[in-house]
C-alpha positions in Angstrom: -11.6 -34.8 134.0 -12.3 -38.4 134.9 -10.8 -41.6 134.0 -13.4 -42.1 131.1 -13.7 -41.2 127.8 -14.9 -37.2 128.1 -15.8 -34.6 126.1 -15.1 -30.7 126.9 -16.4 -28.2 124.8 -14.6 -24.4 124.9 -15.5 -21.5 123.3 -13.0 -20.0 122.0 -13.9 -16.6 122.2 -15.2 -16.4 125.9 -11.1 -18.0 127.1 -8.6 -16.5 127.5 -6.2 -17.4 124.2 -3.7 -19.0 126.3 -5.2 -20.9 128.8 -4.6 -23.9 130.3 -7.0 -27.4 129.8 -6.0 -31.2 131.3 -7.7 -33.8 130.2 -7.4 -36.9 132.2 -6.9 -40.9 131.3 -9.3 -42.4 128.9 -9.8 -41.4 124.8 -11.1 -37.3 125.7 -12.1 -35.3 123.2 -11.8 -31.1 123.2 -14.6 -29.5 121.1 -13.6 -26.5 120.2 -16.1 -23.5 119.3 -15.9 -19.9 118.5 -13.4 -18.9 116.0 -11.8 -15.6 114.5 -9.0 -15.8 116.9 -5.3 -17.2 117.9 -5.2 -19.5 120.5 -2.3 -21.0 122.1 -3.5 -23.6 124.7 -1.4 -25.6 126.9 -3.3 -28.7 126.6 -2.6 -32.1 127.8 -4.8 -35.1 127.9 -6.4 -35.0 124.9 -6.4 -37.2 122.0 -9.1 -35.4 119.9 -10.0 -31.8 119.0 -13.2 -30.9 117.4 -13.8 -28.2 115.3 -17.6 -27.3 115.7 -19.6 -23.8 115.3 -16.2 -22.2 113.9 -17.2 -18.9 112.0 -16.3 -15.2 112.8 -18.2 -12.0 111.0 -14.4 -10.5 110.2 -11.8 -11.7 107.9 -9.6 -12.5 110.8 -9.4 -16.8 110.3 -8.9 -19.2 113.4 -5.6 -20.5 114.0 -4.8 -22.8 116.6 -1.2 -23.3 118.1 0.2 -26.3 119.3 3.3 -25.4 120.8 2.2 -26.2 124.5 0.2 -29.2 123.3 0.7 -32.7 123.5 -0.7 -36.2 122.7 -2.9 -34.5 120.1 -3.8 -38.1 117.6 -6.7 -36.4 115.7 -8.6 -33.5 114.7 -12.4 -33.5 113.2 -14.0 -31.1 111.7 -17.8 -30.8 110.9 -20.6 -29.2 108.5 -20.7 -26.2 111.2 -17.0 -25.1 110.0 -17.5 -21.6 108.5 -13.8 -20.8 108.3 -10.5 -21.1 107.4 -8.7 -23.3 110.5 -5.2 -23.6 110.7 -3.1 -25.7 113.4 0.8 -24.9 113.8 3.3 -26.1 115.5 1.8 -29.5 115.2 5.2 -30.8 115.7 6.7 -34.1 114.3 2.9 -36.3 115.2 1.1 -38.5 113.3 -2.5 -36.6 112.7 -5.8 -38.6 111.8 -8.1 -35.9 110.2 -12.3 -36.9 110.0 -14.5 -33.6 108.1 -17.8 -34.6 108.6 -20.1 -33.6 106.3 -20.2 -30.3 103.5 -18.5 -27.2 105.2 -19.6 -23.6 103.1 -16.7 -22.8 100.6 -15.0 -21.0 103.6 -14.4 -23.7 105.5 -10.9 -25.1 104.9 -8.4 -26.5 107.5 -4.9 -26.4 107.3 -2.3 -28.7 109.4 1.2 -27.7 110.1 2.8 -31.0 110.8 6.0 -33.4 109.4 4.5 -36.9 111.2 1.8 -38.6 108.4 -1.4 -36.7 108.2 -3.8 -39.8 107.3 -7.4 -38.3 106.0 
């Protein structure tokens, strides 16, 4: 990624659960798409992450780990969340949460964190 402000959208069913994604200098943003899974990305690099187009057919809900992530400042969420989200291991950071717009009444996100959550 460059030294500008970028975006990177992944789908979270066509990666493997555990890969690995750099952003680079500048406020980037990870969008993240898919859902019904547990992903545990080493991710560096990015200040934002998305939640767009999150929905699954099954009961199985999207969590999202954040044990090999850093510099994670906020999370959005938009209209297109069709799922329960959950993000663990948020560690001790400070998390700025944005929903955008009405989700269906299974949209719901959950943040496992001990900085201030600010909404």
């Amino acid at each position: 990624m460059g030294a500008g402000d970028d975006q990177l959208t992944v789908d979270t069913t066509k990666t493997t659960l555990n890969a690995t994604i750099q952003g680079g200098e500048g406020e980037d943003t990870v969008v993240l798409t898919g859902g019904g899974n547990t992903i545990q990305y080493t991710m560096s690099g990015f200040e934002t992450v998305s939640l767009s187009n999150i929905e699954t057919s099954s009961d199985t809900d999207t969590t999202i780990s954040a044990s090999n992530s850093e510099g994670i400042q906020n999370i959005v969420m938009d209209s297109t969340v069709n799922d329960s989200v959950s993000f663990v291991n948020m560690g001790s950071s400070d998390i700025t949460v944005d929903a955008n717009g009405e989700t269906s009444s299974d949209g719901s996100l959950t943040i496992d964190n001990s900085g201030v959550l600010l909404l």
